[in-house]
Jmol script that loads the backbone (N, CA, C; Angstrom):
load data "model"
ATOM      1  N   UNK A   1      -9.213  17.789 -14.807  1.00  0.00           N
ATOM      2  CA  UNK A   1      -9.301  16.348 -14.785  1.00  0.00           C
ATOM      3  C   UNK A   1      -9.925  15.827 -13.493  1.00  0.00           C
ATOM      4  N   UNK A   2      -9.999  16.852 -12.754  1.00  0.00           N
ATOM      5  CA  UNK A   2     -10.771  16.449 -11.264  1.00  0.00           C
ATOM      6  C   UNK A   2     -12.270  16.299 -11.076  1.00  0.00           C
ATOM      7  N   UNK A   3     -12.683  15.448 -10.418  1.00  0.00           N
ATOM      8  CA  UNK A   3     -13.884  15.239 -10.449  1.00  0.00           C
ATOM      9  C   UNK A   3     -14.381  16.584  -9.188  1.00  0.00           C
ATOM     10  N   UNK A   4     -15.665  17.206  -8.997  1.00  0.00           N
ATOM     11  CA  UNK A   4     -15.916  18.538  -8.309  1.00  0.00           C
ATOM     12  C   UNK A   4     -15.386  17.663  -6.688  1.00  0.00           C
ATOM     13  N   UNK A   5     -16.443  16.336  -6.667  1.00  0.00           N
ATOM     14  CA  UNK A   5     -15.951  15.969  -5.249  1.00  0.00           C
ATOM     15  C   UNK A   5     -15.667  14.444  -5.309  1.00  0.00           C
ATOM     16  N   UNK A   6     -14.955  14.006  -4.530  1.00  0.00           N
ATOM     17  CA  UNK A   6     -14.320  12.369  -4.631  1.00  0.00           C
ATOM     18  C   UNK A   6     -15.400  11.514  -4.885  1.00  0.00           C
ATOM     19  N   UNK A   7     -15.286  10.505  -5.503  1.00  0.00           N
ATOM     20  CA  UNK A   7     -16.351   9.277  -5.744  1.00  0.00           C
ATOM     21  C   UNK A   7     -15.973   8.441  -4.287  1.00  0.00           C
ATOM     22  N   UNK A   8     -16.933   8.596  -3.404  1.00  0.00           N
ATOM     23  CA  UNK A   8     -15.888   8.048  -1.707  1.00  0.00           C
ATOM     24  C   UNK A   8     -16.370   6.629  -1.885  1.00  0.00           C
ATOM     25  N   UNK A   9     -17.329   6.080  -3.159  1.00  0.00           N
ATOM     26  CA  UNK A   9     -17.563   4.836  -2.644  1.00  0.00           C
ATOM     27  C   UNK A   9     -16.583   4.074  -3.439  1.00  0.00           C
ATOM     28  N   UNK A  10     -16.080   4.426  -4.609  1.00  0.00           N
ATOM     29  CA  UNK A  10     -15.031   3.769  -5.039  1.00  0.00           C
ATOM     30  C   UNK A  10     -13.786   3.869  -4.123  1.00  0.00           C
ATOM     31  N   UNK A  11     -13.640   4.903  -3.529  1.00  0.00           N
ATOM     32  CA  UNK A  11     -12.321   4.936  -2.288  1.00  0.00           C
ATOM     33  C   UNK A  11     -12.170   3.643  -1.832  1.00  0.00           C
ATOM     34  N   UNK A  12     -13.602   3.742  -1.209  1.00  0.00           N
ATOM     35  CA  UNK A  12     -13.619   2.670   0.057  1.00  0.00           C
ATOM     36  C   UNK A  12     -13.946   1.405  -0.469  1.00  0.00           C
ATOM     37  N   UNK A  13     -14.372   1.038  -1.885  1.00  0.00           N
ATOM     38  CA  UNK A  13     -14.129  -0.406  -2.224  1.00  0.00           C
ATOM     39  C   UNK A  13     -12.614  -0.492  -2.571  1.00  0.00           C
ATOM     40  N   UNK A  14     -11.520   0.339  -2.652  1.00  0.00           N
ATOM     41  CA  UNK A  14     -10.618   0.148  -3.601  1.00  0.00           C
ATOM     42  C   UNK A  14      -9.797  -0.123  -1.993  1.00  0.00           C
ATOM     43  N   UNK A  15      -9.608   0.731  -0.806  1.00  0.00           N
ATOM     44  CA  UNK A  15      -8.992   0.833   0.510  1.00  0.00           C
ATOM     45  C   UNK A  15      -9.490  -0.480   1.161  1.00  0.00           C
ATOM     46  N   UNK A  16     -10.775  -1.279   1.027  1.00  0.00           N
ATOM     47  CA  UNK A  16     -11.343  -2.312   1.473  1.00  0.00           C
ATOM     48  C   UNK A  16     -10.218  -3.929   0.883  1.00  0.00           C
ATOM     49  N   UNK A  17     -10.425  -3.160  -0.399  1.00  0.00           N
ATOM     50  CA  UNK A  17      -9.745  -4.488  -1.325  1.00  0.00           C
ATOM     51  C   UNK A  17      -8.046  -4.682  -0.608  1.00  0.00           C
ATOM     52  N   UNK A  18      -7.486  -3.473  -0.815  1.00  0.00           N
ATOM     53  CA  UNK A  18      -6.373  -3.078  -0.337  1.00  0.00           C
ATOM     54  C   UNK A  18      -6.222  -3.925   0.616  1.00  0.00           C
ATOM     55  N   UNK A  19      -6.727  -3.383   1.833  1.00  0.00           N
ATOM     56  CA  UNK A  19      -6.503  -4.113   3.701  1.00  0.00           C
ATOM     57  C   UNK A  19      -6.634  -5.550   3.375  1.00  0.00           C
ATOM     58  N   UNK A  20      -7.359  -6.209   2.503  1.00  0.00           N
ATOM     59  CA  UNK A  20      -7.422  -7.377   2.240  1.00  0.00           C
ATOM     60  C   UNK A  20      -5.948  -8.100   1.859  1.00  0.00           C
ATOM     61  N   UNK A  21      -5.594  -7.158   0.594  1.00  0.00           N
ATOM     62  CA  UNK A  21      -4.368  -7.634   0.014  1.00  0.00           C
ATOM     63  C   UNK A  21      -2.828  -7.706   1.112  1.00  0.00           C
ATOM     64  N   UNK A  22      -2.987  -6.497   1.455  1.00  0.00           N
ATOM     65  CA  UNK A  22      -2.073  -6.311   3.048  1.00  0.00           C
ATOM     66  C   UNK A  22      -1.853  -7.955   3.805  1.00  0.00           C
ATOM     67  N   UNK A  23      -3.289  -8.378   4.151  1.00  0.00           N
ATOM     68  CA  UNK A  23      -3.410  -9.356   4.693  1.00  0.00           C
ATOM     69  C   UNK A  23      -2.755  -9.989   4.389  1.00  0.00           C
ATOM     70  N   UNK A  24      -3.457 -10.555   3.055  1.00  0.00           N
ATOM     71  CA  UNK A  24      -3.040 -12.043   2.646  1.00  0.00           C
ATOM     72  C   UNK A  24      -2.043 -12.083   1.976  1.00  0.00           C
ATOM     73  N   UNK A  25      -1.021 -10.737   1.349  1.00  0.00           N
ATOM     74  CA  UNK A  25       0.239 -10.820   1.172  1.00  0.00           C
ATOM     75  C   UNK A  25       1.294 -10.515   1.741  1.00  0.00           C
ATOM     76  N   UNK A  26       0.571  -9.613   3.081  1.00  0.00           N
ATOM     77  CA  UNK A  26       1.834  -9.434   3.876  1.00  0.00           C
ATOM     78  C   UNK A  26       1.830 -10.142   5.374  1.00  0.00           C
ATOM     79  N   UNK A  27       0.827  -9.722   5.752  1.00  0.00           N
ATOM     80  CA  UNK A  27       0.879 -10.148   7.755  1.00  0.00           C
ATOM     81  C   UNK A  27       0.848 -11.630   7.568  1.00  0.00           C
ATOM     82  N   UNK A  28       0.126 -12.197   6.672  1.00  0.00           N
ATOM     83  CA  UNK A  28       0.399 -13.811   6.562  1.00  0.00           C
ATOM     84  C   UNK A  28       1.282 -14.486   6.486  1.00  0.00           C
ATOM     85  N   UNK A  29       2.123 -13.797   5.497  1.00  0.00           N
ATOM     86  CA  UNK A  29       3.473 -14.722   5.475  1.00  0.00           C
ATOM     87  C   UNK A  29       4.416 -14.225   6.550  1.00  0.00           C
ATOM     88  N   UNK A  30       4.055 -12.921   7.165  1.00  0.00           N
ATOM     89  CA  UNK A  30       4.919 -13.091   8.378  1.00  0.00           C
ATOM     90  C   UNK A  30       5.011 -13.678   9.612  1.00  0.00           C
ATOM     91  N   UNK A  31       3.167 -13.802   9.677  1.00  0.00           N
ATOM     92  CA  UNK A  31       3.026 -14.846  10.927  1.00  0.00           C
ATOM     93  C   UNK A  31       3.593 -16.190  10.426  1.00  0.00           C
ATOM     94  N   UNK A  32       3.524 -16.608   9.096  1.00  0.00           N
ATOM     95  CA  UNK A  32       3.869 -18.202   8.722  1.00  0.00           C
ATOM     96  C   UNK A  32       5.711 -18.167   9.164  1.00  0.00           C
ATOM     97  N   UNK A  33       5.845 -17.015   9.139  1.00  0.00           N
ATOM     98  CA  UNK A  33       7.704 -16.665   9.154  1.00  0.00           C
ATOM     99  C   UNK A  33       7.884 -16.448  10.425  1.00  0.00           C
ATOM    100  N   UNK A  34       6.540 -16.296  11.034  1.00  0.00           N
ATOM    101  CA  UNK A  34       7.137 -15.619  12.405  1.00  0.00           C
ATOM    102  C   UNK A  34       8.524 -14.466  13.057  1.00  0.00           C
ATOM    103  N   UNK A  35       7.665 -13.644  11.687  1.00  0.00           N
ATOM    104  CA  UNK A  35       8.732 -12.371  11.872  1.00  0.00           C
ATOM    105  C   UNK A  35       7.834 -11.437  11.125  1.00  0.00           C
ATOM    106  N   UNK A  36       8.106 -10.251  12.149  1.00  0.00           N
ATOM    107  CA  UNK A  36       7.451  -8.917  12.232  1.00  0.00           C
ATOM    108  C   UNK A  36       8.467  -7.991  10.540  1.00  0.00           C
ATOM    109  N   UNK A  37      10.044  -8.689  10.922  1.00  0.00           N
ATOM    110  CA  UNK A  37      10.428  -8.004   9.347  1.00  0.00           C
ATOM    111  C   UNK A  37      10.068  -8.336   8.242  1.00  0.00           C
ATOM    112  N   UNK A  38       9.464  -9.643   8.344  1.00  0.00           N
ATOM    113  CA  UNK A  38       9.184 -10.576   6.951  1.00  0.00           C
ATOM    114  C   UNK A  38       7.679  -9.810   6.495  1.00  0.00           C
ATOM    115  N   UNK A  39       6.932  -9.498   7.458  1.00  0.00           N
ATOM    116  CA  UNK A  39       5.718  -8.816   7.773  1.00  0.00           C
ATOM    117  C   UNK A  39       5.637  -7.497   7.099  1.00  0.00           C
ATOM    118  N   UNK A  40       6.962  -6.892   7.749  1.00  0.00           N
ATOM    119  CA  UNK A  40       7.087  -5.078   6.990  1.00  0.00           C
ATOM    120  C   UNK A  40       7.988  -5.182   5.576  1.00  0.00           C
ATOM    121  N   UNK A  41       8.495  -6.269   5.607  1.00  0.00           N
ATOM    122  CA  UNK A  41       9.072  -6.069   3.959  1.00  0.00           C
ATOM    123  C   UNK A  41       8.103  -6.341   2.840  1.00  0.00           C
ATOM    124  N   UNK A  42       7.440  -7.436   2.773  1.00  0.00           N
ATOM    125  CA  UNK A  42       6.097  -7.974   1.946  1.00  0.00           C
ATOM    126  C   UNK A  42       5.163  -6.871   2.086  1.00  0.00           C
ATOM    127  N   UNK A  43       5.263  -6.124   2.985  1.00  0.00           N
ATOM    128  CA  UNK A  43       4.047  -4.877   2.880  1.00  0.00           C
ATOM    129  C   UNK A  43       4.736  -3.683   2.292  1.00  0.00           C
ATOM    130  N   UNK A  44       6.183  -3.240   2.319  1.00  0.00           N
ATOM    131  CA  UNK A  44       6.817  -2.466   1.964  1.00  0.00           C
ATOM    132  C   UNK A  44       6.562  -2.873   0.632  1.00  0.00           C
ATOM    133  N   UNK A  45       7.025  -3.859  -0.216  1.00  0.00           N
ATOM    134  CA  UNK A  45       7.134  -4.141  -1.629  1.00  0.00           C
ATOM    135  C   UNK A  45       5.331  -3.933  -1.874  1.00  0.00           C
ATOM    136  N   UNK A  46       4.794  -4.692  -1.369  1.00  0.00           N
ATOM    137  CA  UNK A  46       3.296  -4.144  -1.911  1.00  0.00           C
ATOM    138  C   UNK A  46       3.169  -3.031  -2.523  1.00  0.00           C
ATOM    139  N   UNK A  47       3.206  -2.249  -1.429  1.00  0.00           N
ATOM    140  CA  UNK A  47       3.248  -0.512  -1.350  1.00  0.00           C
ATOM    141  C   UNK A  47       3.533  -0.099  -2.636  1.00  0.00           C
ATOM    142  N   UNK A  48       4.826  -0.322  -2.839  1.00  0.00           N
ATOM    143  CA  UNK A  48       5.844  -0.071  -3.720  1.00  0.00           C
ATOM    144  C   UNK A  48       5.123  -0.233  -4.928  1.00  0.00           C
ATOM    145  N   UNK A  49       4.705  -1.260  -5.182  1.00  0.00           N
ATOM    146  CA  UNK A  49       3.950  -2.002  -6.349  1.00  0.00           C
ATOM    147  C   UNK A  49       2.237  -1.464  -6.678  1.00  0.00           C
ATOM    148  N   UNK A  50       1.981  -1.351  -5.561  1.00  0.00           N
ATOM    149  CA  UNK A  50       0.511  -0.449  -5.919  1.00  0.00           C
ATOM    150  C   UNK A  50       0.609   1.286  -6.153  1.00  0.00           C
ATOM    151  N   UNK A  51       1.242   1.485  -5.427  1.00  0.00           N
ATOM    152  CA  UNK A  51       1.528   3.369  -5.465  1.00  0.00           C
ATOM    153  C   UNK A  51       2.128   3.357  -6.705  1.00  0.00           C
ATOM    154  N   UNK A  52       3.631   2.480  -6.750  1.00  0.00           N
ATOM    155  CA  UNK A  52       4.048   2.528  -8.406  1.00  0.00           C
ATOM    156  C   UNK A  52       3.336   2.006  -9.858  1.00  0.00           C
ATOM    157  N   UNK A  53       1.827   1.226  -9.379  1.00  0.00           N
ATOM    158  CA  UNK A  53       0.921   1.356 -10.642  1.00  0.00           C
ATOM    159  C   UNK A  53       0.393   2.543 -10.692  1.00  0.00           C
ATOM    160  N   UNK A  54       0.064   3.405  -9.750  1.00  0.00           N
ATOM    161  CA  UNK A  54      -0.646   4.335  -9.783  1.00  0.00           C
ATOM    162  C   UNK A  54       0.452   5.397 -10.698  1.00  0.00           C
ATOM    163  N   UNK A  55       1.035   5.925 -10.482  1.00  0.00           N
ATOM    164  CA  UNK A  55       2.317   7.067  -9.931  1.00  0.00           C
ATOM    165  C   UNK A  55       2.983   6.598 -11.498  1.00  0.00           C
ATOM    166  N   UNK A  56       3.435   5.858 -11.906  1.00  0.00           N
ATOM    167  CA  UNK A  56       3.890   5.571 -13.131  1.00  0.00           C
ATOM    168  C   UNK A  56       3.269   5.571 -14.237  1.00  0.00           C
ATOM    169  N   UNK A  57       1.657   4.914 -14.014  1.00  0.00           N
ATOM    170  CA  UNK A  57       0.604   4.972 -15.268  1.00  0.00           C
ATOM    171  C   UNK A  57       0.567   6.571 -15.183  1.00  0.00           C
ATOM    172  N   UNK A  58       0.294   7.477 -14.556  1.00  0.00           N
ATOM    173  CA  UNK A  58       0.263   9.101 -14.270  1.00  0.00           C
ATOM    174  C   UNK A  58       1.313   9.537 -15.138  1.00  0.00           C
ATOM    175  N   UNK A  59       2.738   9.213 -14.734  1.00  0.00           N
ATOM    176  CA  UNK A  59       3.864   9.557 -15.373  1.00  0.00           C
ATOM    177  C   UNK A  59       4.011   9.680 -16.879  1.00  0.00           C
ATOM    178  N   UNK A  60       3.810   8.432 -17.054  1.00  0.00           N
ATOM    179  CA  UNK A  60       3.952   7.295 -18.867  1.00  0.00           C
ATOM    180  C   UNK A  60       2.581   7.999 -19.431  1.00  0.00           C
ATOM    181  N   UNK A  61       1.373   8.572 -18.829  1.00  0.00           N
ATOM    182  CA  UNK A  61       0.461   9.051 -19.807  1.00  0.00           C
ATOM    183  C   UNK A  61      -0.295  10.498 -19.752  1.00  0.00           C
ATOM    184  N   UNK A  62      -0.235  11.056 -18.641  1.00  0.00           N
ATOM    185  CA  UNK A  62      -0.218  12.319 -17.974  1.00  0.00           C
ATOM    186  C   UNK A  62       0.326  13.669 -18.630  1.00  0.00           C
ATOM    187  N   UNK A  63      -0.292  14.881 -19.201  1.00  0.00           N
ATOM    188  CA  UNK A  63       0.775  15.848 -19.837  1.00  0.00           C
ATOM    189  C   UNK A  63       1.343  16.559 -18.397  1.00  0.00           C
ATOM    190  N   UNK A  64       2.694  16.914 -17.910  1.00  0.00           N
ATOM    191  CA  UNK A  64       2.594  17.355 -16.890  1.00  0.00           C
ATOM    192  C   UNK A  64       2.792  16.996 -15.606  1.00  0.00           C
ATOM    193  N   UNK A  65       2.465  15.517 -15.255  1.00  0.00           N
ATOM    194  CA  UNK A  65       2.528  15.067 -14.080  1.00  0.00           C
ATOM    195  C   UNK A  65       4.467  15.040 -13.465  1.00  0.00           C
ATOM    196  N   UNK A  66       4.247  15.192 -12.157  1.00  0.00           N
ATOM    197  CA  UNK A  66       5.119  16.015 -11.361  1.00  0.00           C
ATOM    198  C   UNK A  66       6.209  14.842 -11.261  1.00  0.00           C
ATOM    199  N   UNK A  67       7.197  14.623 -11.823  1.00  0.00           N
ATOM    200  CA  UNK A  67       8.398  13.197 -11.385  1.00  0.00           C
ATOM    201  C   UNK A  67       8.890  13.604 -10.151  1.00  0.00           C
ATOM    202  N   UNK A  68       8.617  14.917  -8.865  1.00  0.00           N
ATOM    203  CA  UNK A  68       8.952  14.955  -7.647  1.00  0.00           C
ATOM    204  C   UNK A  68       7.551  14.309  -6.943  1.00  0.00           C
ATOM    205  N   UNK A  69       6.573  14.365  -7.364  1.00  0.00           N
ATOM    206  CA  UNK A  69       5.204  13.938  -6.811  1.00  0.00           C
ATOM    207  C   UNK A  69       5.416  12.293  -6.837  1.00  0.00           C
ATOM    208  N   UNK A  70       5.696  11.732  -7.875  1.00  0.00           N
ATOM    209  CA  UNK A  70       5.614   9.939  -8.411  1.00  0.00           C
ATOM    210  C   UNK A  70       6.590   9.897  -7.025  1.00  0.00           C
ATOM    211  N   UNK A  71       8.057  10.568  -6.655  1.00  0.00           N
ATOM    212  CA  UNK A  71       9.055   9.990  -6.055  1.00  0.00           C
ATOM    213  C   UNK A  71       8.185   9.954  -4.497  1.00  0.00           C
ATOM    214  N   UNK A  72       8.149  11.327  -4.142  1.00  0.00           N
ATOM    215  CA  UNK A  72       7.364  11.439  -2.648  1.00  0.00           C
ATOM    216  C   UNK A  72       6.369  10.121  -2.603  1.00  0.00           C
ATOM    217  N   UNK A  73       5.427   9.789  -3.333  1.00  0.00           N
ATOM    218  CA  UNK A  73       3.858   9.508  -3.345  1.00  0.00           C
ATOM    219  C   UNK A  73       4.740   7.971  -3.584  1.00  0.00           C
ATOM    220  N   UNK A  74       5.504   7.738  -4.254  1.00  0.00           N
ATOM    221  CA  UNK A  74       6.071   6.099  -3.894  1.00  0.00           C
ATOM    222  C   UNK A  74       6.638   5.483  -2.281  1.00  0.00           C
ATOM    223  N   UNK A  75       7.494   6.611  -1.961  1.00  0.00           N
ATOM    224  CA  UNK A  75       7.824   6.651  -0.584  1.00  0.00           C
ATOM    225  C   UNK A  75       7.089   6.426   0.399  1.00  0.00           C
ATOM    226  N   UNK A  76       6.119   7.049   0.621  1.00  0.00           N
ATOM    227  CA  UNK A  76       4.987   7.160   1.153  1.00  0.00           C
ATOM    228  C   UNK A  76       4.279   5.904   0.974  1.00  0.00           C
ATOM    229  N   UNK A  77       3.679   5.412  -0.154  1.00  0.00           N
ATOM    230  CA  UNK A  77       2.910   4.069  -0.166  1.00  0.00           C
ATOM    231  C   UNK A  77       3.874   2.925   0.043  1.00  0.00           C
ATOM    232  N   UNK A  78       5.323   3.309  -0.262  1.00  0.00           N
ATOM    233  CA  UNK A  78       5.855   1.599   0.590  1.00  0.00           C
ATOM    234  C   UNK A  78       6.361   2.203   2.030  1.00  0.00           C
ATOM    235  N   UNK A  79       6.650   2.813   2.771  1.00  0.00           N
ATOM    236  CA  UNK A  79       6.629   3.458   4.017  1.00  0.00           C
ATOM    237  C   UNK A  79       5.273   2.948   4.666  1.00  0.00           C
ATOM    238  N   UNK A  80       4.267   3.463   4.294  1.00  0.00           N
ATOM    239  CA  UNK A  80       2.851   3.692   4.610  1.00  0.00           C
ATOM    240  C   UNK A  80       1.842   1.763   4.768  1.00  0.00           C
ATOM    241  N   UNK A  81       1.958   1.381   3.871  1.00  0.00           N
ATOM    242  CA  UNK A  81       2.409   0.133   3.487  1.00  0.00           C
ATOM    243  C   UNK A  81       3.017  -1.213   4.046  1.00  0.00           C
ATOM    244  N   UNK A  82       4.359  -0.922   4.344  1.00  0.00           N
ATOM    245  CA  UNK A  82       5.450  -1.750   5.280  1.00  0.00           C
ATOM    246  C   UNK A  82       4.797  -1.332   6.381  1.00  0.00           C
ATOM    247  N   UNK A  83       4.346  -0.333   7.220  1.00  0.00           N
ATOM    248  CA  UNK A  83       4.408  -0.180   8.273  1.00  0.00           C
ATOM    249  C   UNK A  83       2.354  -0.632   9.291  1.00  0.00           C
ATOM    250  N   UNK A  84       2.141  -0.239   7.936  1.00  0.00           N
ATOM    251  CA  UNK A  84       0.205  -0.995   8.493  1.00  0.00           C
ATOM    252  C   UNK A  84       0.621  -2.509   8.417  1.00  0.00           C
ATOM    253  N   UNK A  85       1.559  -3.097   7.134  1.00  0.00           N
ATOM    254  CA  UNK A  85       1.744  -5.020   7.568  1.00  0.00           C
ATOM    255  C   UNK A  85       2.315  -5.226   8.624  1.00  0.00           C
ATOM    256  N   UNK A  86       3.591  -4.697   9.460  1.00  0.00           N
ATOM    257  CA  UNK A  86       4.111  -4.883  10.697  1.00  0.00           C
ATOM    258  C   UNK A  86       2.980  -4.743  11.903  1.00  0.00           C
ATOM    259  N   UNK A  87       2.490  -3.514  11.489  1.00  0.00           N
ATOM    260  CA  UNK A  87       1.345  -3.025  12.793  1.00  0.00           C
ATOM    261  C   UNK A  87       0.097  -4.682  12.873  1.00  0.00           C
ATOM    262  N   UNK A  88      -0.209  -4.947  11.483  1.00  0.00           N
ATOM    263  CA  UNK A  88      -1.184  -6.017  11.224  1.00  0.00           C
ATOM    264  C   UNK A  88      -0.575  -7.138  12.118  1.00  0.00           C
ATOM    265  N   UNK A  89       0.718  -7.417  11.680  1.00  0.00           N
ATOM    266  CA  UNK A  89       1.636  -8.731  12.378  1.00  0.00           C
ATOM    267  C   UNK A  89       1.518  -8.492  13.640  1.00  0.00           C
ATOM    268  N   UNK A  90       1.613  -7.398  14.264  1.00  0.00           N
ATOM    269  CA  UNK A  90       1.675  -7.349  15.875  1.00  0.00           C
ATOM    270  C   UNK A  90       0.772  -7.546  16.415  1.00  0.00           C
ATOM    271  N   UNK A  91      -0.548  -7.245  15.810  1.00  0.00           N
ATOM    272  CA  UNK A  91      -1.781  -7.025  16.264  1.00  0.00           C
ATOM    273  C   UNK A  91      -2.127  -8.404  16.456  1.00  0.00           C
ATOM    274  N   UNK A  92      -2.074  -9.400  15.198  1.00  0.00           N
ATOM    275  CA  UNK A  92      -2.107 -10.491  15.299  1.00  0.00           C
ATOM    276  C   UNK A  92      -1.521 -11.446  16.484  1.00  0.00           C
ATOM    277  N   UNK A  93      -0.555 -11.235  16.528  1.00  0.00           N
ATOM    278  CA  UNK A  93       0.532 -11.842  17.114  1.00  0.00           C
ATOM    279  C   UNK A  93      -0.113 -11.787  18.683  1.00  0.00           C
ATOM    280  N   UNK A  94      -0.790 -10.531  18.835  1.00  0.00           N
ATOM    281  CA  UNK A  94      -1.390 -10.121  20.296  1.00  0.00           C
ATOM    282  C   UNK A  94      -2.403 -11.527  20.912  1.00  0.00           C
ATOM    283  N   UNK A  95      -3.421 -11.210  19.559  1.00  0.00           N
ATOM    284  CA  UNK A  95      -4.557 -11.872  19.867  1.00  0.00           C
ATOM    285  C   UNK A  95      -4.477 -13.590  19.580  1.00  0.00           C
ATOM    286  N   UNK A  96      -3.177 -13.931  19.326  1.00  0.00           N
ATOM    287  CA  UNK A  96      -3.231 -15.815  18.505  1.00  0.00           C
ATOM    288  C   UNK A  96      -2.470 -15.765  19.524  1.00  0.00           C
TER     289      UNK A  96
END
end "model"
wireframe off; spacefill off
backbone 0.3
color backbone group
């Protein structure tokens, strides 16, 4: 089911779109909150919500796919996730 080598330009429109969404659903409402947790929770649930479209459509239609892989690979994107919107909030926070 693997392609021989990654399609890198779909990566990087899909990682582009992403940092966008980060933005404007997470570091935003934390600067409007003026809180760095409000910042890593809205990016945590993101996470959660994009890795778990991925990781679940895999699951629900996949022969095979790994239910220890969906758990890790969810962790990871709201971990991964929560923690680039906090980093975003700080960064911000530096330069305003």
């Amino acid at each position: 089911m693997m392609l021989p080598s990654p399609n890198l330009a779909a990566a990087a429109i899909f990682y582009l779109v992403f940092a966008i969404a980060v933005v404007i659903l997470a570091v935003r409402p934390g600067l409007e909150a003026g809180s760095i947790s409000a910042a890593l929770g809205y990016g945590a649930v993101l996470g959660l919500a994009a890795y778990g479209t991925y990781d679940m459509t895999n699951l629900s239609t996949l022969k095979g796919w790994p239910v220890q892989l969906t758990i890790v690979d969810l962790v990871w994107g709201t971990i991964l996730t929560g923690i680039s919107s906090a980093s975003g909030y700080a960064t911000a926070r530096y330069f305003i």
